[in-house]
Backbone bond lengths (Angstrom), bond angles and torsions (degrees), N, CA, C in turn:
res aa  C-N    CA-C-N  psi(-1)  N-CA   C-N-CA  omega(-1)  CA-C   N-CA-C  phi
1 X - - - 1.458 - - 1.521 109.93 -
2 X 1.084 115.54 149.53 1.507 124.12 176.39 1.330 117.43 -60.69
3 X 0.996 119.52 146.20 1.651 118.79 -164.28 1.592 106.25 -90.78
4 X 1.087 145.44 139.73 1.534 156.55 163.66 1.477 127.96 -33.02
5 X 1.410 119.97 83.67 1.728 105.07 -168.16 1.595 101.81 -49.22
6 X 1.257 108.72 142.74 1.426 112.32 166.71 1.656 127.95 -84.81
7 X 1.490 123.97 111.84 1.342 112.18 -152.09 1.896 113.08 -101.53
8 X 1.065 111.49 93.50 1.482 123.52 170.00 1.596 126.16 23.58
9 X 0.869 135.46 159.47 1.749 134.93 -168.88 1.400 87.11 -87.03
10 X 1.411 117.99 -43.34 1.795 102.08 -160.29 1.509 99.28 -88.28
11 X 1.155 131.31 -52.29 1.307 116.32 -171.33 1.260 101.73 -55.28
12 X 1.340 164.83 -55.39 1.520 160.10 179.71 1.960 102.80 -49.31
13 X 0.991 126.44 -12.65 1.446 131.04 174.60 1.594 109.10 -100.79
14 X 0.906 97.79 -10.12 1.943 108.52 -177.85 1.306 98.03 -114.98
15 X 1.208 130.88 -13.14 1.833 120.99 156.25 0.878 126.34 -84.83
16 X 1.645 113.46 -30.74 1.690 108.75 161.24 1.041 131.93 -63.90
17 X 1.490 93.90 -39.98 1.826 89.13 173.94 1.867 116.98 -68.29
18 X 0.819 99.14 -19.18 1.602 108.49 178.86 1.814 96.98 -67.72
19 X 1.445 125.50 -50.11 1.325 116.29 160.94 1.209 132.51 -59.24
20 X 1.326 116.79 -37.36 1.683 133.19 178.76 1.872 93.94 -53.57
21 X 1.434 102.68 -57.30 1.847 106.03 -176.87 1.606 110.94 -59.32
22 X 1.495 117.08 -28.52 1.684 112.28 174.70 1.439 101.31 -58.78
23 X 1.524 110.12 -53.96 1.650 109.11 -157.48 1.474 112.35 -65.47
24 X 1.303 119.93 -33.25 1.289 156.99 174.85 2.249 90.91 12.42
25 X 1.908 87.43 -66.13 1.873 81.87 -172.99 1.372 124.92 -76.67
26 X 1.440 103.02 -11.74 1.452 100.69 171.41 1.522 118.23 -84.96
27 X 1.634 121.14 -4.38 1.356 127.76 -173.44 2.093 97.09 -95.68
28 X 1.486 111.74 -2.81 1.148 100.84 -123.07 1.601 86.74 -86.22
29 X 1.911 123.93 -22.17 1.117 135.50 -133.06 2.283 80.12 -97.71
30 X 1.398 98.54 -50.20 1.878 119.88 169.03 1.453 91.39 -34.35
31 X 1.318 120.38 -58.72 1.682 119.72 -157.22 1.250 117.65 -64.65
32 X 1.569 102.12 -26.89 1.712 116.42 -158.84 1.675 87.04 -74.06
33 X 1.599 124.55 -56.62 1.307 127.56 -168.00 1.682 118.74 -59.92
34 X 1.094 103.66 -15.58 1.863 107.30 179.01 1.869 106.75 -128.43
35 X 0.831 98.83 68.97 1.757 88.57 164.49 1.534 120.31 -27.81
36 X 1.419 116.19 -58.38 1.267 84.86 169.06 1.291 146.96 -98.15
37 X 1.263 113.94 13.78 1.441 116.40 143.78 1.434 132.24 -60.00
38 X 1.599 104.62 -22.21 1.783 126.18 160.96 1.587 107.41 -49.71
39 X 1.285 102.45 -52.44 1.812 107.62 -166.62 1.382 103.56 -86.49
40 X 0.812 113.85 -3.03 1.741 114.48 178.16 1.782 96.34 -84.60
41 X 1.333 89.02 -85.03 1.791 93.97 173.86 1.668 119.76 -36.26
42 X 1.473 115.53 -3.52 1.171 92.31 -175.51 1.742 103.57 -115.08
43 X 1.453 86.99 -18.89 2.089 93.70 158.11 1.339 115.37 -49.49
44 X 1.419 94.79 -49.75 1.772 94.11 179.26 1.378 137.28 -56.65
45 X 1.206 90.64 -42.59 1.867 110.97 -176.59 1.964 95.96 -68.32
46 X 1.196 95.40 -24.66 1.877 99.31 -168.31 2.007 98.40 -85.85
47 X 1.048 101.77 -36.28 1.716 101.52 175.05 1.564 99.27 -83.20
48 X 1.535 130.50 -10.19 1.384 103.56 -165.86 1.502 104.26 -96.71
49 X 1.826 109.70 -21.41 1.337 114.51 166.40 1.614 120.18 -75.95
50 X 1.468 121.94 -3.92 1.129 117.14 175.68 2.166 103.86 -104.61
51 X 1.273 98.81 -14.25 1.518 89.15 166.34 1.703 106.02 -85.74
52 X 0.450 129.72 -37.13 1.537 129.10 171.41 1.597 123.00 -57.27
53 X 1.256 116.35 -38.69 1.315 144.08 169.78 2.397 97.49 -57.49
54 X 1.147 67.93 -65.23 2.166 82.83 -176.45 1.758 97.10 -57.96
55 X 1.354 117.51 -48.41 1.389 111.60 -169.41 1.502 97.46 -63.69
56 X 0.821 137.38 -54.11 1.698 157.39 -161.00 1.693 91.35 -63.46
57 X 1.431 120.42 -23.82 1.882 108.27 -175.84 0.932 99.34 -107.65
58 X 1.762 128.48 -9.58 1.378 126.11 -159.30 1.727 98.44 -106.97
59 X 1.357 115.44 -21.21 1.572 107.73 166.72 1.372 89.81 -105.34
60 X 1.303 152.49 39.63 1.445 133.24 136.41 2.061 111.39 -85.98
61 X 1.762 85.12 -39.81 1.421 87.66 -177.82 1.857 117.59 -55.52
62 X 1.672 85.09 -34.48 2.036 98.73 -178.87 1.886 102.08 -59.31
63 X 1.170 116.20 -38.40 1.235 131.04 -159.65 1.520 98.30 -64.86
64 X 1.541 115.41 -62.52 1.847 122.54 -154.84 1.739 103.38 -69.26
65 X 1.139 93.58 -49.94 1.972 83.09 170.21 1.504 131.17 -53.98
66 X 1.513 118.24 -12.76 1.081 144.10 175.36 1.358 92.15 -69.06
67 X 1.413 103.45 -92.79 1.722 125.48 -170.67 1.361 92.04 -35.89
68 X 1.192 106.84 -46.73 2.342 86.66 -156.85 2.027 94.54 -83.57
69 X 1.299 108.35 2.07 1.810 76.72 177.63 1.581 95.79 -96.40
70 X 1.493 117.02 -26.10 1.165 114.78 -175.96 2.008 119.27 -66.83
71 X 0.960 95.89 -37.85 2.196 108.16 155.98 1.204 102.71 -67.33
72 X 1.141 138.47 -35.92 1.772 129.12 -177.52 1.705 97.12 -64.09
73 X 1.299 115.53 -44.85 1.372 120.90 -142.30 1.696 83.86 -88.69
74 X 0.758 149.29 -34.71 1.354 159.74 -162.09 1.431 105.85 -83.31
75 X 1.141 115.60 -29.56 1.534 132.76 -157.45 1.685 88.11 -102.87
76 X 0.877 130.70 -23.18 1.614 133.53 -177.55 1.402 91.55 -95.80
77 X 0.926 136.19 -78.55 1.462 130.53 164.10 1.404 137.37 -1.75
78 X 1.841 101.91 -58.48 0.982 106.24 166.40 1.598 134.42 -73.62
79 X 1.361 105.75 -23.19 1.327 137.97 164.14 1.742 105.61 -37.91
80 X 1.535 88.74 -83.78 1.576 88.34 173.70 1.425 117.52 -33.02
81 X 1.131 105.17 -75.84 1.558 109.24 -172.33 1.129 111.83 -12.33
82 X 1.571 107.96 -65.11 1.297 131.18 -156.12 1.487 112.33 -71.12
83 X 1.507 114.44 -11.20 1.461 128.81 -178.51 1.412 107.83 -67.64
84 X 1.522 83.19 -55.01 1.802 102.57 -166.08 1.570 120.40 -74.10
85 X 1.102 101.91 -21.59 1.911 121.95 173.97 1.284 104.26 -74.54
86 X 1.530 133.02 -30.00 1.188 138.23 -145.45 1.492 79.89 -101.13
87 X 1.721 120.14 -67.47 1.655 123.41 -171.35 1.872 107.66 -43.58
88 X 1.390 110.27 -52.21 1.159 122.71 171.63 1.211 113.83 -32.60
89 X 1.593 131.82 -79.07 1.572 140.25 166.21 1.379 92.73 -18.11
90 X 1.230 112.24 -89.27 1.665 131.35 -136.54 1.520 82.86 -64.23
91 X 1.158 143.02 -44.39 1.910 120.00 176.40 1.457 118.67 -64.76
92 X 1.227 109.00 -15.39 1.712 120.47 -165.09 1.943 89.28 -89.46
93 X 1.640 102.30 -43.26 1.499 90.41 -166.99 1.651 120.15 -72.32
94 X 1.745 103.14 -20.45 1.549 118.38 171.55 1.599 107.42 -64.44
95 X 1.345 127.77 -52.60 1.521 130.49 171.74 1.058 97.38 -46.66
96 X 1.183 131.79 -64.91 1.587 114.64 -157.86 1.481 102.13 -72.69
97 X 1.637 129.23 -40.61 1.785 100.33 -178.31 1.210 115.27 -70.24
98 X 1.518 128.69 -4.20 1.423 139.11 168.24 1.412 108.92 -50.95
99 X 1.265 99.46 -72.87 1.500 114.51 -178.95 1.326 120.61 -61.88
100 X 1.147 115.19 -31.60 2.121 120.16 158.53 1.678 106.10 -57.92
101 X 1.313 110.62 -72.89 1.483 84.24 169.49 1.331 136.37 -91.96
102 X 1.168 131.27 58.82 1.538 140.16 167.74 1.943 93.73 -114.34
103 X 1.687 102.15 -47.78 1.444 96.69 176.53 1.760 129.86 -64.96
104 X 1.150 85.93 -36.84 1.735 98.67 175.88 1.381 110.70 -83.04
105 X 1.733 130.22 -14.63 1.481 116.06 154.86 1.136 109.48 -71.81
106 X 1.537 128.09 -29.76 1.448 126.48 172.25 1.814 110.46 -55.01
107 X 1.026 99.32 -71.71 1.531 86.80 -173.72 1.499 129.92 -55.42
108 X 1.258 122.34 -24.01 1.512 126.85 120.06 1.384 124.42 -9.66
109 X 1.012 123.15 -98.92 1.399 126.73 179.79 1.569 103.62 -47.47
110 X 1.030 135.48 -30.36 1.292 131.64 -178.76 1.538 103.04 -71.39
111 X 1.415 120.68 -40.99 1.670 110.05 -165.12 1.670 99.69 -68.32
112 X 1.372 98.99 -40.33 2.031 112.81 -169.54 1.123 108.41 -62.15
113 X 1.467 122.00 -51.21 1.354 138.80 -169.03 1.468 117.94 -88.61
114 X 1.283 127.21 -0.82 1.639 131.53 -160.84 1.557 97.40 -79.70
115 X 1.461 111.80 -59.25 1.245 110.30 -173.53 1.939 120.44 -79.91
116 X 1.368 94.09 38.40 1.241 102.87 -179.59 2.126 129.93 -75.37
117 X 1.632 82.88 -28.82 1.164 99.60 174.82 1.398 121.22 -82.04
118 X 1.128 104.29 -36.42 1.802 127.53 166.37 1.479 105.72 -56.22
119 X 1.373 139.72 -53.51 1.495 145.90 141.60 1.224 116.52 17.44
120 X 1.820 90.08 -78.71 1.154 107.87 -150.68 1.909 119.74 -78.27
121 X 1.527 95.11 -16.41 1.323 101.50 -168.83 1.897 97.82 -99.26
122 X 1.026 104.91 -5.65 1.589 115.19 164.71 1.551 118.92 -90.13
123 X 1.956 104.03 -0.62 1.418 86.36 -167.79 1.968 95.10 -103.89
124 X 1.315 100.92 -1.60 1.430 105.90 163.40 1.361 130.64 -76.57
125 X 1.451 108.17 -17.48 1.541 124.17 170.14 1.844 107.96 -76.05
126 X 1.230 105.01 -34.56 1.492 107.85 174.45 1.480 124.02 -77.25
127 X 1.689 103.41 -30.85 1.622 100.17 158.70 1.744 147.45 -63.99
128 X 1.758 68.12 -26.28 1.771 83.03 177.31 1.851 111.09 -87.22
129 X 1.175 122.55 0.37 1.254 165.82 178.45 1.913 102.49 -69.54
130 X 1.366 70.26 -81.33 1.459 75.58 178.06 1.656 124.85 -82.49
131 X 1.112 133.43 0.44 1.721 157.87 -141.61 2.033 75.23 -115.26
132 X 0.908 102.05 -64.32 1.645 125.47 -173.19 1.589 117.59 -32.02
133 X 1.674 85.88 -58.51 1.449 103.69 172.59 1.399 142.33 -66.93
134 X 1.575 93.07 -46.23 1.483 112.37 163.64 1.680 102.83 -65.85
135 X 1.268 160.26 -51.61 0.793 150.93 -141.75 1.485 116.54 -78.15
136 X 1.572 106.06 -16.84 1.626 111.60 177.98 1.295 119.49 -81.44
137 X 1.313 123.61 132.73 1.602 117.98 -164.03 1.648 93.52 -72.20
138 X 1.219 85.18 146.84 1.986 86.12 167.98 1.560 123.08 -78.92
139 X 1.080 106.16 -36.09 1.971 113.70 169.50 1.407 105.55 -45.71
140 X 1.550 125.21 -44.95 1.121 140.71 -158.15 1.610 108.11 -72.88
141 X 1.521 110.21 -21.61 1.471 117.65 -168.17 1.557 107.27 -100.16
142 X 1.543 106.67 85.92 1.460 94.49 -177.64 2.003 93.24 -144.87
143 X 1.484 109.05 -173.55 1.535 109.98 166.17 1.128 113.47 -47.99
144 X 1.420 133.30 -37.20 1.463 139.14 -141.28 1.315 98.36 -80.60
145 X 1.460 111.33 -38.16 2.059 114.56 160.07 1.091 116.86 -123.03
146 X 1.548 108.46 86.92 1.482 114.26 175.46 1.264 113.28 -60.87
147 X 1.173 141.56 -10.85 1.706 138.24 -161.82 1.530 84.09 -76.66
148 X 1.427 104.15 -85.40 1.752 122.84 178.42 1.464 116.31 -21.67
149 X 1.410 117.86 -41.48 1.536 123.43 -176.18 1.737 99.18 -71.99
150 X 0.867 91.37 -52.41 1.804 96.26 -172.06 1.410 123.36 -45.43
151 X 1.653 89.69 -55.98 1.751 107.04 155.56 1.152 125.45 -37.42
152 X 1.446 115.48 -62.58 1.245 122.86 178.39 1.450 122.55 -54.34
153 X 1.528 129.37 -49.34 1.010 144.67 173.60 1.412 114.74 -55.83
154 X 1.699 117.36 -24.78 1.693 111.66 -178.47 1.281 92.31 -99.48
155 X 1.517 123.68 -25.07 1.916 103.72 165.45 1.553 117.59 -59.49
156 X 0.920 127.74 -58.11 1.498 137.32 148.03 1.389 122.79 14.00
157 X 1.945 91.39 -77.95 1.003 111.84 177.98 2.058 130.84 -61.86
158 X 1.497 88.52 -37.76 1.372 114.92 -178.24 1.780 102.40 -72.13
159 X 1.373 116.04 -37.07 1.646 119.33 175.26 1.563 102.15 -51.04
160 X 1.820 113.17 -54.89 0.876 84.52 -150.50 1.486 107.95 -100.87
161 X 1.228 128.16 6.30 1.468 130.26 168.40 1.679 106.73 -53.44
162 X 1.461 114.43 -45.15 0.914 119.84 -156.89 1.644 111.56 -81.03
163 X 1.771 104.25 -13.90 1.175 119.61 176.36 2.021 111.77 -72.12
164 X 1.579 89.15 -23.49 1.723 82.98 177.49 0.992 107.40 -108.07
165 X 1.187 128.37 9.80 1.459 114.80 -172.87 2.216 92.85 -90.59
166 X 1.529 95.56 -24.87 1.666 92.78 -178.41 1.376 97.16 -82.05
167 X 1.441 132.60 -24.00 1.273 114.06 164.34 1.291 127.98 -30.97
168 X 1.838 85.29 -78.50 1.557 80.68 162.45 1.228 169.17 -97.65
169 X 1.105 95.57 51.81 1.765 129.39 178.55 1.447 111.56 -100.76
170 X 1.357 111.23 -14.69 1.798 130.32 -155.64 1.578 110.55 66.41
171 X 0.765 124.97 21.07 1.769 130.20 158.55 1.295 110.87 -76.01
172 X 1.350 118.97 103.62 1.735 122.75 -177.95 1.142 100.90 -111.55
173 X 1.418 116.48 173.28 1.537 124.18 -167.10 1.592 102.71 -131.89
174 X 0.937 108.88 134.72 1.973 131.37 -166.35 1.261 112.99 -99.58
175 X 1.253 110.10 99.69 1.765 103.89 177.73 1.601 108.62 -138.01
176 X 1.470 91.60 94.89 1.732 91.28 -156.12 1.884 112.13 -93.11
177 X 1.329 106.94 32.32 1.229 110.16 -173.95 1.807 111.25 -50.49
178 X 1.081 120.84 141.02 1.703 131.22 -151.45 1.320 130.73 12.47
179 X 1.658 96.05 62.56 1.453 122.12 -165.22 1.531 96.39 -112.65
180 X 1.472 135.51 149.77 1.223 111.11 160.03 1.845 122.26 -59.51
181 X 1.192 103.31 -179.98 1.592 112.66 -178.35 1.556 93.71 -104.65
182 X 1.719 92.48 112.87 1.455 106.99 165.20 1.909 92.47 -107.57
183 X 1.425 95.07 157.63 1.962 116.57 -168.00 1.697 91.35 -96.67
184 X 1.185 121.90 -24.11 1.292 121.16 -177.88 1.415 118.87 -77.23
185 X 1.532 102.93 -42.09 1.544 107.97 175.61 1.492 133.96 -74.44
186 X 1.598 77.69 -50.22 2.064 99.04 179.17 1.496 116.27 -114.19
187 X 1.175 94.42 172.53 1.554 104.90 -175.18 1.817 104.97 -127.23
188 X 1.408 122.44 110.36 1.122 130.96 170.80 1.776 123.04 -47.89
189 X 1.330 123.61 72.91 1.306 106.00 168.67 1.504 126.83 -62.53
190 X 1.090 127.31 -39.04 1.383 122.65 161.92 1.835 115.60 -119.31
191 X 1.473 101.22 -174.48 1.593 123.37 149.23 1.320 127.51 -118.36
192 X 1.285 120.98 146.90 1.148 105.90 168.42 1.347 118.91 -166.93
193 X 1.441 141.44 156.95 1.505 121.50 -167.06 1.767 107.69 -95.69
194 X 1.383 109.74 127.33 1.761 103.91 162.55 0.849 108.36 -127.90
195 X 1.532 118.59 150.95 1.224 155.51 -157.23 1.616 96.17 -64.77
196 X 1.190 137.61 121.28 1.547 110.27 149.75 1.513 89.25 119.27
197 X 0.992 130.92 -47.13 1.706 132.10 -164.88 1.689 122.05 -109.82
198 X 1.307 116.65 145.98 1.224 114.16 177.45 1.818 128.58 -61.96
199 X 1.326 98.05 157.08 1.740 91.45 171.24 1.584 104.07 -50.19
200 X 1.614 124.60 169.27 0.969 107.46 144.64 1.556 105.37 92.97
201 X 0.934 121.26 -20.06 1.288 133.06 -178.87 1.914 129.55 -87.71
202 X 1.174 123.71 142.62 1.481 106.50 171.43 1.175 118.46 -89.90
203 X 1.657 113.40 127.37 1.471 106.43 -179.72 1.305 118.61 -107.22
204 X 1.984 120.18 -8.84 1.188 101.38 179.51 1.936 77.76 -147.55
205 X 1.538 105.14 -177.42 1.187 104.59 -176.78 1.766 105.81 -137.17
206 X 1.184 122.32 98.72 1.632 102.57 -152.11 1.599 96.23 -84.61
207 X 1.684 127.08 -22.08 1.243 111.35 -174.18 1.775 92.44 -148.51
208 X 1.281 105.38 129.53 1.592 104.03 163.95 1.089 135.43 -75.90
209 X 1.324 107.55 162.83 1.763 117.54 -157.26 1.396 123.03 -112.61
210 X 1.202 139.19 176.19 1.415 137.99 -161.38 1.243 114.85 -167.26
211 X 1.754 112.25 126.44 1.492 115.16 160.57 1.435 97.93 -127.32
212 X 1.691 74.40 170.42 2.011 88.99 -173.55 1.534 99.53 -148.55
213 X 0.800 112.27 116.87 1.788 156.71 -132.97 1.674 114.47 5.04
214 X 2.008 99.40 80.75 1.702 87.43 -163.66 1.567 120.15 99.93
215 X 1.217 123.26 -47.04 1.241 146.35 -155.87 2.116 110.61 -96.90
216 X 0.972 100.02 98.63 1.946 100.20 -178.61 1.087 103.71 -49.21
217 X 1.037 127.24 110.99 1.614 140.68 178.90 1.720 108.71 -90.85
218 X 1.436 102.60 -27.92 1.463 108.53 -169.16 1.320 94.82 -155.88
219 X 1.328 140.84 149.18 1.369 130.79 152.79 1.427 116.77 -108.99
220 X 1.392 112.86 135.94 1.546 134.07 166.01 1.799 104.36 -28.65
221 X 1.388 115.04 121.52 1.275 123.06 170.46 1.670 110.37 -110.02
222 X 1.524 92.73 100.14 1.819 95.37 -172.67 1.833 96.22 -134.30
223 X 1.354 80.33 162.66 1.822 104.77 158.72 1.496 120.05 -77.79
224 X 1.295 112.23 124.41 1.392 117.42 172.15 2.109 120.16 -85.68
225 X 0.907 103.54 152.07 1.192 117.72 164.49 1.505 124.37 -70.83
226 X 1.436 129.65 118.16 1.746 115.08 -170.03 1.942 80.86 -132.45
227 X 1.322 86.34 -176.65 1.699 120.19 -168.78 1.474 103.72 -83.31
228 X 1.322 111.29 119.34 1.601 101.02 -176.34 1.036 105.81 -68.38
């Protein structure tokens, strides 16, 4: 069987008097005949409302240390939360300016770089352009054959329109003859030693090169300079 809570000295003094106050009118006619049995009974009833009064501050006092550890504990709680919601944001708000600019360098490179492919198949129209030009003897270009001069002069002309129009696109043209040898720009078809110039050096340029804005679009196909 369950064992008996054991119930306190004062609360058992605050139930009697709670009975003493039932009997109260049947004691009341006894009281009238002895005064001081009147003042006795009325000490009592006056200590039984002040033990009751003390029990009533003494389970409020049991009560508030309760309540305030249980709001402390809640209050840490909420804390956390509020830690981790806060860390949360601030990583969510770095991803997203991450991802704004990774996309907007993309579309970037897309406006610069779009017509890249288009470039390239235009930069064969400029070789044969220039293949064209060089190929006409110069003695040959005079009044004496106006057909040939004329020709020549609208290839000329057509080289070099076409030379600004890649200007301005940012498509430049690379002709790094006794330039050093950069690996980024050109492409070494041979070696070879000349007289007069450093290792390391370009000595001939067999095909020209191209970037488009910054960017090697084509690389310079030349002869390098080596150590005799």
């Amino acid at each position: 069987m369950p064992r008996a809570r054991a119930v306190p000295a004062a609360v058992m003094a605050a139930r009697c008097v709670r009975v003493v106050r039932h009997n109260l009118p049947a004691l009341a006619l006894s009281l009238r005949s002895s005064p001081r049995l009147l003042c006795t009974a009325t000490k009592q009833e006056n200590n039984g409302q002040n033990l009751e009064e003390d029990v009533g501050q003494d389970e409020q006092k049991t009560d508030l240390p309760s309540a305030e550890k249980t709001l402390l504990e809640e209050k840490a709680k909420l804390e956390e939360q509020l830690k981790e919601t806060t860390e949360k944001y601030k990583r969510a708000l770095a991803d997203t300016e991450n991802l704004r600019q990774r996309s907007q360098k993309l579309v970037e490179e897309a406006k610069l770089y779009g017509i890249q492919g288009f470039c390239k198949d235009l930069l064969e129209v400029a070789d044969v352009l220039e293949k064209a030009t060089q190929c006409v003897p110069k003695e040959e270009i005079s009044d004496d054959n106006p057909h040939l001069k004329n020709l020549y002069e609208g290839l000329v002309m057509t080289e070099v329109q076409i030379q600004k129009v890649f200007r301005k696109h940012g498509l430049l043209r690379l002709n790094p003859v006794g330039a050093k040898f950069d690996p980024y720009e050109h492409e070494a078809l041979f070696h070879t030693p000349v007289e007069g110039k450093e290792p390391g050096m370009v000595a001939l340029v067999n095909k020209v090169g191209y970037k488009l804005h910054g960017r090697t679009l084509r690389p310079a196909l030349v002869g390098v300079v080596k150590a005799a």
